[in-house]
C-alpha positions in Angstrom: -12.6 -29.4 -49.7 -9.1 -27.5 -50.2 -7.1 -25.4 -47.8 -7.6 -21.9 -49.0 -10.9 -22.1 -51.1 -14.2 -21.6 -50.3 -17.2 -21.5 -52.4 -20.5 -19.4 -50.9 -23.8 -18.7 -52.6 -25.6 -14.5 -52.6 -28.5 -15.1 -50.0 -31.9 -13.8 -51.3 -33.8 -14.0 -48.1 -33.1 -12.6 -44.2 -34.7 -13.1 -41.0 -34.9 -15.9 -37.8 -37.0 -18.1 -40.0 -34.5 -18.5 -42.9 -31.5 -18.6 -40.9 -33.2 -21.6 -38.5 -33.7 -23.6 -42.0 -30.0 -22.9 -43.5 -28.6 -24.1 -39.5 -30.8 -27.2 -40.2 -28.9 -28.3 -43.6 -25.6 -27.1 -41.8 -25.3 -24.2 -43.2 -25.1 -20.4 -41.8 -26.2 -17.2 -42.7 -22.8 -14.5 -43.6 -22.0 -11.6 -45.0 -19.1 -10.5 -47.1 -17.7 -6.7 -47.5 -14.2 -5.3 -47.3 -12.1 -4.3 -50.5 -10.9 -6.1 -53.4 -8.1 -5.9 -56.6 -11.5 -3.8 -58.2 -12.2 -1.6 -55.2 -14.3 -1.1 -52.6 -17.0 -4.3 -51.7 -20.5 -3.1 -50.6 -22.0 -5.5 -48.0 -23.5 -8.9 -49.5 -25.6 -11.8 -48.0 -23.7 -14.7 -48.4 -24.9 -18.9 -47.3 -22.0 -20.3 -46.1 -21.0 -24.3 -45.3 -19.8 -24.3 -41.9 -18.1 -28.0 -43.0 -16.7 -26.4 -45.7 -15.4 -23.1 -44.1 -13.4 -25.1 -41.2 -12.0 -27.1 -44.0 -10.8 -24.1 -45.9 -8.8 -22.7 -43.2 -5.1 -23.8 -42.3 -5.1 -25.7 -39.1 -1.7 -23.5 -38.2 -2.6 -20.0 -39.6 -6.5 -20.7 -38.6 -8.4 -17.4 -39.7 -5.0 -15.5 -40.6 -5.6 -17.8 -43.5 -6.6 -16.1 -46.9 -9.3 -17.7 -48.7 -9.8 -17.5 -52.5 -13.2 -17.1 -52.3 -16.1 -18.0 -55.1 -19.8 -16.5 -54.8 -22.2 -17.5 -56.6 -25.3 -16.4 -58.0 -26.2 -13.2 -59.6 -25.2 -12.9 -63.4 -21.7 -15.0 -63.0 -19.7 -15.9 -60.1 -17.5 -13.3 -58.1 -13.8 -14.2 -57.4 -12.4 -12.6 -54.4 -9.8 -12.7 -51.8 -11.1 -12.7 -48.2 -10.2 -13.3 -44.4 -12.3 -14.5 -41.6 -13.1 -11.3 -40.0 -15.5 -12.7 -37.2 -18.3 -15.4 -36.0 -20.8 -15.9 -33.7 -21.3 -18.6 -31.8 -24.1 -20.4 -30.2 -23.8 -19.9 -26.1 -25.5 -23.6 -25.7 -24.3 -25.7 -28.3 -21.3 -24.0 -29.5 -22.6 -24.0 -33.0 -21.4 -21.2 -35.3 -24.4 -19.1 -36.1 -22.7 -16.4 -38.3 -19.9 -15.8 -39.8 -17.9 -12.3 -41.2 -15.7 -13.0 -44.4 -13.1 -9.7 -44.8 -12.3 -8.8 -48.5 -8.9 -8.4 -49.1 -6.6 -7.2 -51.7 -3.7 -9.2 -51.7 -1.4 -5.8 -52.4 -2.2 -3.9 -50.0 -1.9 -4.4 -46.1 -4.0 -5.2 -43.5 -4.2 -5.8 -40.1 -4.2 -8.8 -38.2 -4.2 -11.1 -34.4 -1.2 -13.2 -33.9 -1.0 -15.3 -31.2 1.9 -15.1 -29.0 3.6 -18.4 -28.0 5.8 -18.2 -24.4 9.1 -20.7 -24.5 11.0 -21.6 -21.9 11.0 -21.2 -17.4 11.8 -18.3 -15.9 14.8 -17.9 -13.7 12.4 -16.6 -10.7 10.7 -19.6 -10.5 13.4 -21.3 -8.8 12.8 -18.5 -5.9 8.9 -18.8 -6.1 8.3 -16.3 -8.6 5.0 -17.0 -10.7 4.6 -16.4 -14.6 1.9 -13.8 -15.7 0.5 -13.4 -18.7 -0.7 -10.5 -19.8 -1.1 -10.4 -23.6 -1.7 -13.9 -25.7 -2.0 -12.1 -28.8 -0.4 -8.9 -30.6 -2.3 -7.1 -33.1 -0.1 -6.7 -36.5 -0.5 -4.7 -39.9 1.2 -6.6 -43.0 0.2 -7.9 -46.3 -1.9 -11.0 -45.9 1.1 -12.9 -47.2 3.7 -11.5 -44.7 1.1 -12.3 -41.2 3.3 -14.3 -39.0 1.6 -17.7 -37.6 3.0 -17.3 -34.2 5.0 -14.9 -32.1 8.0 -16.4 -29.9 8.8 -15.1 -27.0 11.4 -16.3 -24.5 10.5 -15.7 -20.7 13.9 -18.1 -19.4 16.3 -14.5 -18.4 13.2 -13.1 -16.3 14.0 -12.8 -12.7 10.8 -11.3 -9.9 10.0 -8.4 -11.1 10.8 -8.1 -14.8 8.8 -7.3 -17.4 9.0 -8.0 -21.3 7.2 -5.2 -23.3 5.5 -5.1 -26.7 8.4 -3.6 -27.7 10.8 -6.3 -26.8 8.7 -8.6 -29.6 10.9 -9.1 -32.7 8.4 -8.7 -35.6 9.7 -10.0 -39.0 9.9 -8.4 -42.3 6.9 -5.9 -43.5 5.4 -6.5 -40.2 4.0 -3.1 -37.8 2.7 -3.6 -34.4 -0.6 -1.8 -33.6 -0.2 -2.7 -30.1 0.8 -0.2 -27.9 5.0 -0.4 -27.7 5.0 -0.2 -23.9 2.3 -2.4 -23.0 3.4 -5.5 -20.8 2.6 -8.7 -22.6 4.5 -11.1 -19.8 5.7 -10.4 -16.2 7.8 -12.5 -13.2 5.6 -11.7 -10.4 6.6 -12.3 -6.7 5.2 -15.4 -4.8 1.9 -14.4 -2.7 2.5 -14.7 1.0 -0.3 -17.0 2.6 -2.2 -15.7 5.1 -3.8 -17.1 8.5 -7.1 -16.2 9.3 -8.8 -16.6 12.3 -12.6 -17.5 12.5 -14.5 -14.5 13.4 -15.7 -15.0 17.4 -12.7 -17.6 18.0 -11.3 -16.6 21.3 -7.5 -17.2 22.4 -7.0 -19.3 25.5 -5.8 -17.5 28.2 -6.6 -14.3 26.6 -9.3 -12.1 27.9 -9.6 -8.1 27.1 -7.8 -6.3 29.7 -10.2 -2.9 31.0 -8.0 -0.1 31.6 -7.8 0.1 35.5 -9.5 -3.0 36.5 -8.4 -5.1 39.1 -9.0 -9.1 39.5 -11.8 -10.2 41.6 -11.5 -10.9 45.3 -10.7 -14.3 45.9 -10.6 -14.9 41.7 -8.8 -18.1 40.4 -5.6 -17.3 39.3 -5.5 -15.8 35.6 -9.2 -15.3 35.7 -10.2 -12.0 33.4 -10.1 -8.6 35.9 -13.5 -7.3 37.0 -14.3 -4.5 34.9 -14.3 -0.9 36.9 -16.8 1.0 37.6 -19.4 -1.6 36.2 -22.7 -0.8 37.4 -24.5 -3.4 39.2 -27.3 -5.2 37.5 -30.5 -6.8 38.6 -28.7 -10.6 39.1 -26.4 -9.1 41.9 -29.3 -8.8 43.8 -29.3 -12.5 44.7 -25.4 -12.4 44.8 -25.2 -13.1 48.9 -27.8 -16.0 48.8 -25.3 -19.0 50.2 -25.3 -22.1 47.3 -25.5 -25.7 48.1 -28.2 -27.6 49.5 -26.6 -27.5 53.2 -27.4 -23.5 53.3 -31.1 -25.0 54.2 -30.1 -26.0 57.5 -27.5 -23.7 58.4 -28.9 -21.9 61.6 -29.8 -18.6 62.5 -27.2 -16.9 64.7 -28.3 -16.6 68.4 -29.6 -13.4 70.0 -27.6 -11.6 72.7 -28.5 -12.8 76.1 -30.7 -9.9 77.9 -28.7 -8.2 81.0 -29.5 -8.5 84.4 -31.5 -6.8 86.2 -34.3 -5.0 88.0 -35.9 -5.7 84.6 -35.3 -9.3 84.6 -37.4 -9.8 87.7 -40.7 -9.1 86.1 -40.2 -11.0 82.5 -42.4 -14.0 83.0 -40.8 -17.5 82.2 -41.5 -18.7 79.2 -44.7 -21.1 78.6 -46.6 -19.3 81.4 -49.3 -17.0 80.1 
């Protein structure tokens, strides 16, 4: 394996069933299209070696890197220049199921993802303020030769609230953003205030809701809640005046007024006699 080549076979047969066998001798089903020194590429079924692919690609430039590619089969073997253009990956094992190789001419431009690599501690930080990252890559149009590996960007000057732009980026040499020019790519945002919340039902002691009007009960401790006006009675005030304690029992009836004196009085028979 060497950085920068990469040699694939033409793939004669498509479908679940041949792409499961290829996966199983570690390889994967592509497909290849794009332009070359010759002209325009029509789509072709490539077999690719994912070993050999990963290999291929420089560990800094990573699929900025352009491959000198060889396909064979057919009647000889094709030389071309070619990109990574896209893969697919496997949502459970994190294989690569499929991969998309870009043909390039080395002349002409084309365009690219850079990553963008942030140096350096704001001067907001020192007052709370919190880093926020907007953009990790910027998307470039240069010859494959002139694609930066990395964008530098220095966040120490910002204080809360400032804001570098796409603009702000220096680009090198040959190289076009395609990024929008006022798009934020990294911001000094101010430090989120905590807040207290209080459990839903939780009641404040000494605190009861005040009813417009209302006046405490009679004979209420002190700092009991008011009585609520106007509230209508209900059924349980019936049995309000029933004395409490077990020495209500006992407690005795209050005597009846003595009978006056009188002409009456002489003919109410003592008691006991019938």
């Amino acid at each position: 394996m060497e950085v920068g080549k990469l040699t694939v076979s033409l793939r004669e047969r498509s479908g679940k069933g041949e792409a499961r066998k290829l996966r199983a001798q570690g390889m994967v089903p592509g497909v290849c299209y794009g332009a070359s020194v010759e002209g325009r590429i029509d789509p072709l079924p490539i077999t690719i070696d994912v070993k050999q692919l990963r290999g291929a690609l420089d560990p800094v430039r990573k699929r900025n890197t352009v491959i000198t590619l060889t396909i064979e089969g057919g009647a000889a073997p094709r030389s071309l220049h070619a990109l990574v253009k896209d893969f697919q990956v496997d949502v459970l094992r994190r294989d690569v199921t499929h991969v998309d190789l870009l043909a390039i001419d080395p002349n002409k431009e084309v365009r690219a993802d850079v990553p963008i690599e942030f140096n350096g501690k704001p001067k907001g930080s020192i007052d709370g303020g919190l880093l926020r990252i907007v953009l990790r890559s910027l998307s470039v149009r240069a010859k494959p030769a002139d694609i930066p590996v990395k964008l530098s960007v220095d966040v120490s000057p910002l204080e809360i609230g400032d804001v570098i732009h796409v603009s702000a980026i220096a680009l090198p040499a040959g190289v076009t953003s395609m990024t929008g020019r006022d798009l934020a790519v990294v911001t000094c945002a101010a430090p989120e205030e905590e807040k207290v919340e209080t459990p839903e039902g939780a009641l404040v002691e000494g605190a009861a809701a005040a009813v417009p009007g209302a006046v405490p009960a009679p004979g209420a401790a002190p700092g009991a809640a008011p009585a609520a006006a106007g509230a209508p009675a209900g059924k349980d005030a019936k049995g309000a005046a029933a004395p409490a304690g077990k020495d209500a029992k006992g407690a005795a009836a209050p005597a009846a007024p003595a009978a006056p004196a009188g002409k009456d009085a002489k003919g109410a028979k003592p008691a006991g006699k019938k």
